[in-house]
N, C-alpha and C positions, 0 to 999 in steps of 0.2 A: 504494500500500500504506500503510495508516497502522496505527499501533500507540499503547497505552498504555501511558506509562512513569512516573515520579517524577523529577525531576532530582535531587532531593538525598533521595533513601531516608532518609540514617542521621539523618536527624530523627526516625525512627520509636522513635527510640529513646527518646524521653520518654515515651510511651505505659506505660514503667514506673513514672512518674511515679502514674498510676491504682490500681492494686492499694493503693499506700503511703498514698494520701490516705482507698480505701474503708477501708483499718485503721483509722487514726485515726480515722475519720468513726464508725467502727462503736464504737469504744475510748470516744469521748467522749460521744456519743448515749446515757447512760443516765439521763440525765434529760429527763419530758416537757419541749418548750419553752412557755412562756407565749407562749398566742395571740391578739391584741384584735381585735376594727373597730372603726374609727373610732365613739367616740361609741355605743358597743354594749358588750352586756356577754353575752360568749358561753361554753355550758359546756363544760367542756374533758374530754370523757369520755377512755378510753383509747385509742374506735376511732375520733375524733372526725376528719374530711378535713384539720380543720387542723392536726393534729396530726402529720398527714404528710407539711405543706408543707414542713417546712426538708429531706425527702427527695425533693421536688421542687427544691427549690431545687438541689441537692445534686448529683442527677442532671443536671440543666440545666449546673450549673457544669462536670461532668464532659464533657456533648455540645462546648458551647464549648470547651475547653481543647482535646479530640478535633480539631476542625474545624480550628483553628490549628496545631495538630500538621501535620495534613493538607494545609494549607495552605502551614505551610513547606517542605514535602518538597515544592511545585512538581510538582503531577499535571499532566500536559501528554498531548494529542495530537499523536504526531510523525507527519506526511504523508512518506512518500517516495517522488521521481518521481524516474527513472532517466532519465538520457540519455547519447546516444554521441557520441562528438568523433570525427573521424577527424583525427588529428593529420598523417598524413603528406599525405593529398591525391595522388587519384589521376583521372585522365578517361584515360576508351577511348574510342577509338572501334574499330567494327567493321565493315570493309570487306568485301563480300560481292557474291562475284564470282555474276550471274545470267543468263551467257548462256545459250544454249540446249542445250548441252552439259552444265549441272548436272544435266540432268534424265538423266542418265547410270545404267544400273540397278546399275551393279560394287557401289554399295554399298544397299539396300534399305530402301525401298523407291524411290530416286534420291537423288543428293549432295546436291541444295538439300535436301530434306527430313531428314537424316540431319545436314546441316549445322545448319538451325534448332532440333532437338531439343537437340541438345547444345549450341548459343549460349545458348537459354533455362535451359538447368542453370547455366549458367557465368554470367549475369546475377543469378540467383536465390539464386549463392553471392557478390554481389559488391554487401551493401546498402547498403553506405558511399559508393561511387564512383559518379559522375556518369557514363553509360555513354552516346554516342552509336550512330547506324545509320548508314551510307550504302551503297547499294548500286550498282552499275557492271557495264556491257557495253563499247558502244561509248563510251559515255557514264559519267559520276558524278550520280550522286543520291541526295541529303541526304535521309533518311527520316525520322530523329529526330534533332534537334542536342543534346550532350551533357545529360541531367537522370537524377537519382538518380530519378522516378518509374517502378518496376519495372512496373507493372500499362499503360505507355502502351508501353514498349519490350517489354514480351511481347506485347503486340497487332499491334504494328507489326511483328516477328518473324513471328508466324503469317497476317499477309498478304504476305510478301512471294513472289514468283512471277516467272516468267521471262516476258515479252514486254512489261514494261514498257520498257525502253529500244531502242534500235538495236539488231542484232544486232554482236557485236563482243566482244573481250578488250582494255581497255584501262585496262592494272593502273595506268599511270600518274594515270589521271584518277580511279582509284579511292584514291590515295593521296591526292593533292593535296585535292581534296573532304573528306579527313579532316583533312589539316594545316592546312584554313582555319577549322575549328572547335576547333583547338587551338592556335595557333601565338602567342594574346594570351593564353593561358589563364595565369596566374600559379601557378596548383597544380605541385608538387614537382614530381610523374612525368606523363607526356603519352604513353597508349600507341596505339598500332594496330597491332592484327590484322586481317591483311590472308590475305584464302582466296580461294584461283582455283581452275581446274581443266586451265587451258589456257597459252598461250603469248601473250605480248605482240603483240598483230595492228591493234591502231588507238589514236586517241585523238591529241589535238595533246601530251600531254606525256611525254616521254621518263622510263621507270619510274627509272631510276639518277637522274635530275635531281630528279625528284620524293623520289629517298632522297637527296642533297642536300642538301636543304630541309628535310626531316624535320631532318637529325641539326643544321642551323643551329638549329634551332627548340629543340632538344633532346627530338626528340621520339623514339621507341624501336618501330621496327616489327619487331614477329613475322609471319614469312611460313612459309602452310601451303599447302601442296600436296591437292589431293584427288583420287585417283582409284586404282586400282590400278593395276598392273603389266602391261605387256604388251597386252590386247585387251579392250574394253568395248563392252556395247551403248549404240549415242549413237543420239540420234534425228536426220536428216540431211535429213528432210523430211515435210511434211505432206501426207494422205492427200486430194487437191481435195474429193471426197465427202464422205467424213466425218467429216473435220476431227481426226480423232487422227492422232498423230505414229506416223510411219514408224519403226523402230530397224533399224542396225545395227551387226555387232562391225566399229570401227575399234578403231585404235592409239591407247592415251590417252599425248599426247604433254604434258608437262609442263615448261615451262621451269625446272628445280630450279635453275640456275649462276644465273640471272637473280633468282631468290627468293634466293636463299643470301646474291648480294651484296649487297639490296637490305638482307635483316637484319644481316648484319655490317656494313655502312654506319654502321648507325643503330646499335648496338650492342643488337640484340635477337638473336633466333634461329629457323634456318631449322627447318620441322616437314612432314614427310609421312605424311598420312591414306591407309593404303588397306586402312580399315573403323572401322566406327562406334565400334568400342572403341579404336582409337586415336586417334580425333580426341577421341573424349571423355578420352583421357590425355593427348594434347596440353592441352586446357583446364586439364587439373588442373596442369600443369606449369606453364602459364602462370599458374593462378591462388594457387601457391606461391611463385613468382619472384616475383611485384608484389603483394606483400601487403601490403595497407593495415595502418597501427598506429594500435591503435583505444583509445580511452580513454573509460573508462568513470567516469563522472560522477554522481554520486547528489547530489540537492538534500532537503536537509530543510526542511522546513515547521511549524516548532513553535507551537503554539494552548495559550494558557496556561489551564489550568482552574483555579486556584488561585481567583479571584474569589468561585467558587460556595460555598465554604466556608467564605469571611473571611465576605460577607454570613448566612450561617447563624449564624455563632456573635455576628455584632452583634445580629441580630436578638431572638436568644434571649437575648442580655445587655439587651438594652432589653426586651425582653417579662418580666424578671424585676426589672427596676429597675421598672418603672410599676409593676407588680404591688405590690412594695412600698411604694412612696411614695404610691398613691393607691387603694389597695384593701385592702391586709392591712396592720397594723400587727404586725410578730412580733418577738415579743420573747424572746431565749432567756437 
């Protein structure tokens, strides 16, 4: 954004200086002046051009004084570019649990997909913080390691899908995978959220050890629960023919005592989804708690015009001094 301004306006106040001088000027001009050239002898009628020069000259003296005025008042181009600081310094990472069970219908149109709409809200409300991905079955994998660019983490959000790793729940490995992309991180806060939908069943690392490690690190996990209550259609096999998944209602069994202590561990907090409007007020809770403090930074950029006006008024005082010394001899 740039703007024009004056840095010292109340220069303009000489400008009254003008009306006082056309008085005088007007008060003393009643008689013609005596006008030569060089070596010439010219008639000096009433409406005679040279007889109008000392109201050239006159005028000129008043453009010059003008321009100096102008000049001192410092007309400038101010540039302003805005920038943001995030003073406090925050990195997520977001652990997301992709066995074969997210693709579970209780919530619609299935929990992974219900899950990534609302991570992408909750990314897109968070342009300050460095935000990683890892996603986990039997296994952990690092999808995006922690960068503030939003447009590479909502891509990597809307690819992510269940049959990339072993089949398995193993919240442990989903943690640790995040603590290793946090745990040199020097930033204030080190969070993860951590989403499952099932019960601890594999992996070499014990989920409590892995919350451990977190809270040595100082790092803060929210653990969220997804699924409803009671009976969900799960898919529990694939059809040999043609290849679409089998569904039936089992019981969505959820370890919540295992989640709960893994967040009081770390001094975060446990959250259970079971529907899209509340996972997405889960996000917003979480995204109230760890609110980045953000500072807002304007740089000015000042371009001084005053130059343009000093050279006008030399110019026009040297185009009236030659004038006189080697062209008009006037004599008043």
């Amino acid at each position: 954004m740039s703007n024009f301004q004056f840095d010292s306006p109340w220069w303009f106040i000489a400008f009254l200086l003008i009306p006082i001088l056309i008085y005088f000027k007007v008060k003393k001009n009643k008689k013609v002046p005596t006008v030569g050239f060089p070596n010439a002898s010219i008639y000096k009628s009433e409406n005679s051009f040279l007889n109008l020069l000392p109201w050239f000259y006159f005028i000129n003296k008043l453009i010059v004084i003008s321009c100096i005025i102008i000049a001192l008042a410092r007309p400038q181009i101010v540039s302003i570019s805005q920038q943001v600081k995030d003073k406090n310094g925050i990195e997520i990472m977001l652990s997301i649990d992709v066995s074969l069970s997210m693709l579970s219908r209780d919530l619609l149109p299935d929990r992974l997909s219900v899950l990534k709409e609302v991570a992408e809200k909750f990314i897109l409300n968070r342009p300050m913080d460095k935000i990683g991905i890892v996603t986990y079955a039997a296994e952990g994998l690092t999808k995006v390691p922690p960068t503030s660019d939003k447009n590479i983490l909502i891509s990597s959000i809307e690819k992510i899908q269940t049959g990339e790793l072993e089949q398995g729940t193993a919240i442990g490995m989903g943690l640790v995978t995040c603590i290793n992309h946090l745990k040199d991180s020097d930033v204030k806060s080190k969070i993860i959220i951590l989403m499952t939908d099932g019960e601890n069943n594999s992996g070499a690392i014990d989920p409590l050890l892995a919350a451990d490690i977190a809270k040595e690190k100082n790092i803060k996990v929210y653990t969220i629960g997804i699924g409803t209550n009671g009976m969900a259609q799960m898919p529990v096999a694939t059809d040999p023919f043609s290849g679409e998944l089998i569904y039936q209602n089992v019981e969505v069994n959820i370890d919540e005592n295992l989640l709960k202590d893994i967040a009081t561990k770390t001094g975060g907090k446990y959250f259970r989804a079971t529907s899209e409007s509340e996972l997405s007020d889960i996000y917003k809770t979480i995204d109230k708690l760890e609110k980045s403090k953000i500072e807002d930074l304007k740089i000015y950029d000042y371009q001084e015009k005053y130059s343009i006006f000093v050279l006008i008024a030399f110019a026009l005082f040297i185009m009236e001094l030659i004038t006189k010394l080697f062209i008009f001899k006037t004599v008043f």
